[in-house]
DOFI-736917 format. One line per field, with one value per residue (C-alpha): residue in three letters; chain; x, y, z. Coordinates in steps of 0.02 Angstrom, whole numbers, plus 50000, padded with zeros to 5 digits. Example, Ala and Ser with C-alpha at 12.3 -4.5 7.8 and 13.67 -1.06 7.14 Angstrom:
<pts>
code <- Ala|Ser
unit <- A|A
east <- 50615|50684
north <- 49775|49947
up <- 50390|50357
</pts>
This chain:
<pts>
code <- Unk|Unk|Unk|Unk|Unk|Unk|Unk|Unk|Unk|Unk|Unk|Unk|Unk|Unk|Unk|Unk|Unk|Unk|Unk|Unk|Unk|Unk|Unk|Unk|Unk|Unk|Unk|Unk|Unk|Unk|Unk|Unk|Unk|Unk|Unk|Unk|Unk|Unk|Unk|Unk|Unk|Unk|Unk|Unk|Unk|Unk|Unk|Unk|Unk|Unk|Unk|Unk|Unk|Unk|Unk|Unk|Unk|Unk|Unk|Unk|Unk|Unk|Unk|Unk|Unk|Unk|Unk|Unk|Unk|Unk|Unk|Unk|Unk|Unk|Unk|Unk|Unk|Unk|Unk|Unk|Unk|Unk|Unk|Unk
unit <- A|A|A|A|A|A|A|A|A|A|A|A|A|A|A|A|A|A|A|A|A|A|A|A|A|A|A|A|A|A|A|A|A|A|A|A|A|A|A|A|A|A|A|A|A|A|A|A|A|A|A|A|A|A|A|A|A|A|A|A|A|A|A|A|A|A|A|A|A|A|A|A|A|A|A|A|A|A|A|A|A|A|A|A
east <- 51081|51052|50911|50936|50985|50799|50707|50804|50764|50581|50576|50621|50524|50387|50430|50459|50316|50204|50320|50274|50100|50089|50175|50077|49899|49783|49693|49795|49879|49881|50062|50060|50043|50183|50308|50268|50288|50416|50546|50500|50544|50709|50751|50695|50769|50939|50945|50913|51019|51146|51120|51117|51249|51164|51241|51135|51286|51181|51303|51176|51173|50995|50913|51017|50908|50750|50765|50813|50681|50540|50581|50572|50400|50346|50369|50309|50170|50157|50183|50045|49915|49943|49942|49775
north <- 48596|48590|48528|48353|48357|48433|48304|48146|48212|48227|48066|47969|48069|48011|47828|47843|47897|47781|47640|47709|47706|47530|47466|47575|47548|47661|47790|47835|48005|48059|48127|48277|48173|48046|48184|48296|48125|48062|48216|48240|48064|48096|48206|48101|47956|48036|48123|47934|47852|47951|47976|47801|47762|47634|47574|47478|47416|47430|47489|47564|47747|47790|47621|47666|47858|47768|47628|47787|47895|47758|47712|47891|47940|47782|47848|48025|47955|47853|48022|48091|47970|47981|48157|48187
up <- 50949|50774|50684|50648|50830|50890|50789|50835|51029|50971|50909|51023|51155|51032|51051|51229|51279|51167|51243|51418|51385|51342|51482|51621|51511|51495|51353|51199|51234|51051|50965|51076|51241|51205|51137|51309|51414|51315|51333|51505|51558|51458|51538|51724|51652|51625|51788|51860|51774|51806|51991|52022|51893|51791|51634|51535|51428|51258|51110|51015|51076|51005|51079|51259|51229|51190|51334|51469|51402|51394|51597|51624|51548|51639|51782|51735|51690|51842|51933|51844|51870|52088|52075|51965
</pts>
């Protein structure tokens, strides 16, 4: 992975997990919060997606990353708020 590669993946961890945080509610996570939620729901997301075999048909492959990532993080961070 080289570097333009690393920061793309950070950014749209970034956006994901602001994304997720508006649609579950709640405090504002700060930078550090939506990048850690963000990549790990990337990382959920993609596992899902691909387990279940969803396609979501979008031609844009940095808004199909954002869109998997963001339902991801939601539920990482719906995850997160059961467990604590």
């Amino acid at each position: 992975m080289d570097a333009r590669s690393l920061v793309i993946f950070l950014v749209i961890g970034v956006v994901a997990g602001f994304l997720a945080s508006l649609v579950v509610g709640g405090g504002r996570l700060g930078i550090i919060g939506y990048l850690v939620s963000g990549v790990i729901g990337s990382f959920v997301g993609g596992y899902l997606f691909t387990a279940l075999r969803v396609n979501l048909g979008v031609r844009s492959p940095i808004l199909n990353q954002i869109i998997t990532a963001t339902v991801g993080a939601i539920i990482v961070v719906i995850i997160a708020r059961l467990i604590g």
